[in-house]
VOBA-1610 file (N, C-alpha, C; in pm, whole numbers, padded with zeros to 5 digits, always signed):
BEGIN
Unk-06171+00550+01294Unk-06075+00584+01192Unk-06115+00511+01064Unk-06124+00578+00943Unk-06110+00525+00839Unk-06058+00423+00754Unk-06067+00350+00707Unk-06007+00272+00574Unk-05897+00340+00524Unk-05930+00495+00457Unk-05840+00599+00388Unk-05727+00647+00464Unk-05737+00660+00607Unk-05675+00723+00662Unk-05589+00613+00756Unk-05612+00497+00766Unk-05535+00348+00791Unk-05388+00345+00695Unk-05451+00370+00550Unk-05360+00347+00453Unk-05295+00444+00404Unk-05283+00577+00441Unk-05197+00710+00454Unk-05126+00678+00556Unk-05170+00624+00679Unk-05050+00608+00802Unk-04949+00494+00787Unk-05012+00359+00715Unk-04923+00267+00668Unk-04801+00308+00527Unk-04856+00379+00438Unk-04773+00414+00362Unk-04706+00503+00400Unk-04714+00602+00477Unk-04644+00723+00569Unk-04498+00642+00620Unk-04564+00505+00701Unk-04448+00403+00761Unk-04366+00371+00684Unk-04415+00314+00571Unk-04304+00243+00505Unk-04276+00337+00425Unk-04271+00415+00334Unk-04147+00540+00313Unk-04054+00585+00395Unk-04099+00611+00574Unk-04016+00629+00607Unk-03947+00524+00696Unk-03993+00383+00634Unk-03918+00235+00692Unk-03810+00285+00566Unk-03821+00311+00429Unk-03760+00282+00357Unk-03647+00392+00293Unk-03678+00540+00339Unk-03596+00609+00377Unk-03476+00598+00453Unk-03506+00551+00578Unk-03465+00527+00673Unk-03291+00399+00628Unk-03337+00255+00590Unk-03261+00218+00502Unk-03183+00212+00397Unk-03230+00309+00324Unk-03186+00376+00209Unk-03017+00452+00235Unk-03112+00508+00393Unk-02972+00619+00472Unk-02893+00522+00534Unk-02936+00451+00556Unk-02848+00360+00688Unk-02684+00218+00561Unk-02771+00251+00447Unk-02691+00193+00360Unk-02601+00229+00332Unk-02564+00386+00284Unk-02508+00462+00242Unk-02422+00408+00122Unk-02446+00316+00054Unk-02363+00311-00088Unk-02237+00264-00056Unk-02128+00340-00158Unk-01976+00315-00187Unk-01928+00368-00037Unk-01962+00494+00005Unk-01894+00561+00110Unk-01903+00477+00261Unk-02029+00388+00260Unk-02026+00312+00375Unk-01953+00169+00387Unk-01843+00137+00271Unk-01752+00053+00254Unk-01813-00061+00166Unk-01927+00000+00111Unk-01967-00147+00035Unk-01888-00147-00118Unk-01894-00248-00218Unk-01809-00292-00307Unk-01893-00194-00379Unk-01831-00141-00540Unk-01910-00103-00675Unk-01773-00131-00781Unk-01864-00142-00848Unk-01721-00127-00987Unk-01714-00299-01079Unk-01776-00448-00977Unk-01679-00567-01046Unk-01579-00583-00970Unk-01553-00687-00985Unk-01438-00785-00943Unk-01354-00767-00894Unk-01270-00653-00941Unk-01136-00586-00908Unk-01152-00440-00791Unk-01302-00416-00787Unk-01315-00322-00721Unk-01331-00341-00567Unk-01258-00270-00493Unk-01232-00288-00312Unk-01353-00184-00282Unk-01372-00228-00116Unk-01432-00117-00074Unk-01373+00007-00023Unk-01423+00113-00020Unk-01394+00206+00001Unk-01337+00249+00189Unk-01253+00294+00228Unk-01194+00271+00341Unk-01332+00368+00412Unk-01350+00323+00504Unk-01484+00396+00596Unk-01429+00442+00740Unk-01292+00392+00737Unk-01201+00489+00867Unk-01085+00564+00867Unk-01013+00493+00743Unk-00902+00556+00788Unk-00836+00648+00681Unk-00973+00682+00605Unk-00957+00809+00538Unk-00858+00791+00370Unk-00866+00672+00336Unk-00807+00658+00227Unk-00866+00656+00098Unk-00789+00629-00024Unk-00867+00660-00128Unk-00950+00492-00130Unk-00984+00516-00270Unk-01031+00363-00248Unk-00949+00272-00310Unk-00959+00149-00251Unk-00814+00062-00264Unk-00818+00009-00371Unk-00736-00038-00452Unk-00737-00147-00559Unk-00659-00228-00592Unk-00733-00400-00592Unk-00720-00496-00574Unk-00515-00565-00662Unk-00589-00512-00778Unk-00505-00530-00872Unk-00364-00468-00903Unk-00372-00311-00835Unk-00236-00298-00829Unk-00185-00314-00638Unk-00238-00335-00592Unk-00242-00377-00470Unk-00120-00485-00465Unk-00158-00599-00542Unk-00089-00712-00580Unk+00017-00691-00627Unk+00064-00615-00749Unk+00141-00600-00775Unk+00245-00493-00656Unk+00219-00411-00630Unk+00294-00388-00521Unk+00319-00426-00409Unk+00248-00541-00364Unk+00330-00642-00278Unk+00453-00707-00262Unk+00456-00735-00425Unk+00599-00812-00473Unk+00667-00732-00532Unk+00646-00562-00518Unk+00843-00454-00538Unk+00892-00475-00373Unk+01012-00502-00406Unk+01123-00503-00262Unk+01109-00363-00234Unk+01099-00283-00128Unk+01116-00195-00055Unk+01266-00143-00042Unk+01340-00010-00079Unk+01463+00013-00100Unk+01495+00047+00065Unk+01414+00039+00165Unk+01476+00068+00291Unk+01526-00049+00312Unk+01427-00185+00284Unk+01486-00322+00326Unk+01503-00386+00249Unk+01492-00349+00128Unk+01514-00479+00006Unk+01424-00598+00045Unk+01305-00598+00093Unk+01214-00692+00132Unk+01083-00643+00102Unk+00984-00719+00020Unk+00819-00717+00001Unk+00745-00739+00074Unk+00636-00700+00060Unk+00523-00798+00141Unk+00515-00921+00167Unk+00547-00976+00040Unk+00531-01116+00017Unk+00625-01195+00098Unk+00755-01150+00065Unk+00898-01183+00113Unk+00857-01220+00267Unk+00800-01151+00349Unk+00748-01145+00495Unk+00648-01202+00498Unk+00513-01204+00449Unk+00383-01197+00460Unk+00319-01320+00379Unk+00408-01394+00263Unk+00342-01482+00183Unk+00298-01444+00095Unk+00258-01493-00021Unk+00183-01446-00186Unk+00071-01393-00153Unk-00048-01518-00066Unk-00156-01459-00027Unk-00182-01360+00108Unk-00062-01322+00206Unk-00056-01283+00332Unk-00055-01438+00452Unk-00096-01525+00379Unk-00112-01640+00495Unk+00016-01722+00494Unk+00116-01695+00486Unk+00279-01745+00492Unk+00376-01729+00552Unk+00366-01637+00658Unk+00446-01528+00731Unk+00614-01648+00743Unk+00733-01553+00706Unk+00782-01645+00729Unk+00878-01631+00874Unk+00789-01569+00976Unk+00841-01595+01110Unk+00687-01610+01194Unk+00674-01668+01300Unk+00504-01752+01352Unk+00503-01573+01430Unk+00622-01503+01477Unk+00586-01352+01520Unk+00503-01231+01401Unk+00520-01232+01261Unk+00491-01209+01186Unk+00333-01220+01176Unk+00251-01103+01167Unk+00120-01142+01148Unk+00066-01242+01027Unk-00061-01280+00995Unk-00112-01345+00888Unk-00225-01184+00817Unk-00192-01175+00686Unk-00280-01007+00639Unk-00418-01089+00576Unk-00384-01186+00510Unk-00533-01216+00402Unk-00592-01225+00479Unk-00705-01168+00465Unk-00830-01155+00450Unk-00893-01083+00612Unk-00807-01023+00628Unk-00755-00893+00738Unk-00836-00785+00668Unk-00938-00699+00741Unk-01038-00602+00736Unk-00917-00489+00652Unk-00928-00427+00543Unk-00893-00339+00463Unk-00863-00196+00560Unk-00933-00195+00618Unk-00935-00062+00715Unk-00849-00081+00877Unk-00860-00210+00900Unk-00752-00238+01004Unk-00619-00236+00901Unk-00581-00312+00829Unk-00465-00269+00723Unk-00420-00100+00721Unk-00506-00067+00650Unk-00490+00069+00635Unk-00438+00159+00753Unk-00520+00159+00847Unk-00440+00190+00955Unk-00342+00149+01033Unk-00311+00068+01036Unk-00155-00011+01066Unk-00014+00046+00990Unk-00049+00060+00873Unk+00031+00078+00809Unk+00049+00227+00789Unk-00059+00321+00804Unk-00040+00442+00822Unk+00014+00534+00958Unk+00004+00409+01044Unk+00060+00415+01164Unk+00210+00351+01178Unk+00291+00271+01085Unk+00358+00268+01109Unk+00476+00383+00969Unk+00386+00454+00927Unk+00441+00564+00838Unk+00476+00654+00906Unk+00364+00709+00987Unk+00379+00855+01066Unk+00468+00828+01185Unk+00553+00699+01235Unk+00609+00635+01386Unk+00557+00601+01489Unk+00394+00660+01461Unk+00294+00607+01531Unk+00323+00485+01584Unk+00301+00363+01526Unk+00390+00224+01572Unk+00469+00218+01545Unk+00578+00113+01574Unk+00725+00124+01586Unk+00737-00040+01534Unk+00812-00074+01484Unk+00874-00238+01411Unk+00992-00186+01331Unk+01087-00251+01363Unk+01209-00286+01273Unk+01221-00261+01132Unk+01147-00368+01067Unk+01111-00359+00917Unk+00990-00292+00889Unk+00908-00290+00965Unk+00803-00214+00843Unk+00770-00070+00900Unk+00823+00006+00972Unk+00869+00136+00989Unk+00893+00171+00886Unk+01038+00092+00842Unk+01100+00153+00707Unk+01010+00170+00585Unk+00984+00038+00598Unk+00879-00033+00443Unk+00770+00093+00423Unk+00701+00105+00538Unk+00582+00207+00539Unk+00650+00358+00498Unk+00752+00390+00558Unk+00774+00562+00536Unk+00750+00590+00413Unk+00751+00546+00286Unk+00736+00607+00136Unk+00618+00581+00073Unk+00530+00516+00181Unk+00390+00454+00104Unk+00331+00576+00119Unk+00234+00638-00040Unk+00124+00678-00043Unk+00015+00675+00032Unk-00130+00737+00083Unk-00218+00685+00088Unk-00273+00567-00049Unk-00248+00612-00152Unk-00288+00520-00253Unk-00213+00400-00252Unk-00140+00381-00224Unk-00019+00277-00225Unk-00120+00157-00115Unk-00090+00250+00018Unk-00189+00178+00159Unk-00343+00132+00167Unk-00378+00201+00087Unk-00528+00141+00009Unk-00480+00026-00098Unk-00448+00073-00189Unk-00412-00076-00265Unk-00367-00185-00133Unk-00241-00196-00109Unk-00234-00346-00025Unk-00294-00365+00068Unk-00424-00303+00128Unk-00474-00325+00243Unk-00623-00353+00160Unk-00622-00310+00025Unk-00728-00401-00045Unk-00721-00558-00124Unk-00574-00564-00137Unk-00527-00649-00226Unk-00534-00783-00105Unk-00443-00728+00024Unk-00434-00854+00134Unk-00576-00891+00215Unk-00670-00774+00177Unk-00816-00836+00243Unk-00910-00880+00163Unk-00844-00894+00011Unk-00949-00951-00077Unk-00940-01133-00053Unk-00794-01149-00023Unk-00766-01318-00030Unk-00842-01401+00123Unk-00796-01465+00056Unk-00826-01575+00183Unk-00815-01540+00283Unk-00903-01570+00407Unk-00883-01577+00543Unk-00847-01687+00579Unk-00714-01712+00651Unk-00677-01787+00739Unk-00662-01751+00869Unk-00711-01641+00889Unk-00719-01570+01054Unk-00815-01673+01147Unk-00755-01675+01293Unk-00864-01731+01398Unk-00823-01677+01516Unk-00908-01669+01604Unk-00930-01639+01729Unk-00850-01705+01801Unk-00895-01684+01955Unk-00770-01740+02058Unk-00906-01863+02084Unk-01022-01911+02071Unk-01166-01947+02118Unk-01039-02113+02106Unk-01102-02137+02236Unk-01004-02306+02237Unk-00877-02325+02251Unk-00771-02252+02291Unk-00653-02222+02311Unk-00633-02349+02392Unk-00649-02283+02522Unk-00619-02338+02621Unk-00760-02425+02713
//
């Protein structure tokens, strides 16, 4: 075999090493960030628009007219405050687990007391915002690893 024909099969490879990655990346649609600072990723399951950070936040803290209660009110400023230890912790909770939680507890899919209610009037846009806004903050989430 050739010299010439060594280096047609190596470059053959890596185009299609680099094809190959190119696809496997997929951009905005495969949940990665674009936009700056304020920009969320794009939900890659549960079919929403794409979230944003900023009014996210702000709709945390309107009271809900089913319960006269916020996000916050329950959940803390950053999600890490819950003010019952039954109450989950949201910051820094995967955007797309959010998203679906909450679209599940829209349709009755899941069932809870308060956020049954809270959820019935949310948008998809609404559920993208706070499921971008509570997974942009802090993680204070941990495992069960060392419990017992």
């Amino acid at each position: 075999m050739t010299n010439k024909t060594n280096t047609v099969k190596i470059s053959a490879a890596a185009l299609l090493a680099v094809i190959i990655v190119a696809a496997c990346s997929g951009g905005e649609e495969a949940g990665h960030t674009a936009g700056g600072a304020n920009a969320a990723p794009v939900s890659s399951s549960a079919g929403l628009p794409s979230g944003r950070i900023g009014p996210g936040e702000e709709l945390a803290a309107v009271k809900g007219e089913a319960t006269g209660q916020s996000c916050i009110d329950c959940h803390g400023s950053e999600g890490n405050a819950p003010i019952d230890d039954t109450y989950p912790k949201l910051g820094g909770q995967y955007a797309d687990y959010l998203g679906h939680a909450l679209q599940q507890y829209r349709s009755g899919e899941r069932d809870h007391a308060l956020m049954s209610n809270q959820a019935k009037g949310l948008t998809d846009q609404q559920i993208a915002d706070l499921s971008a806004y509570f997974a942009s903050r802090e993680s204070q989430l941990r495992d069960l690893h060392k419990v017992h």
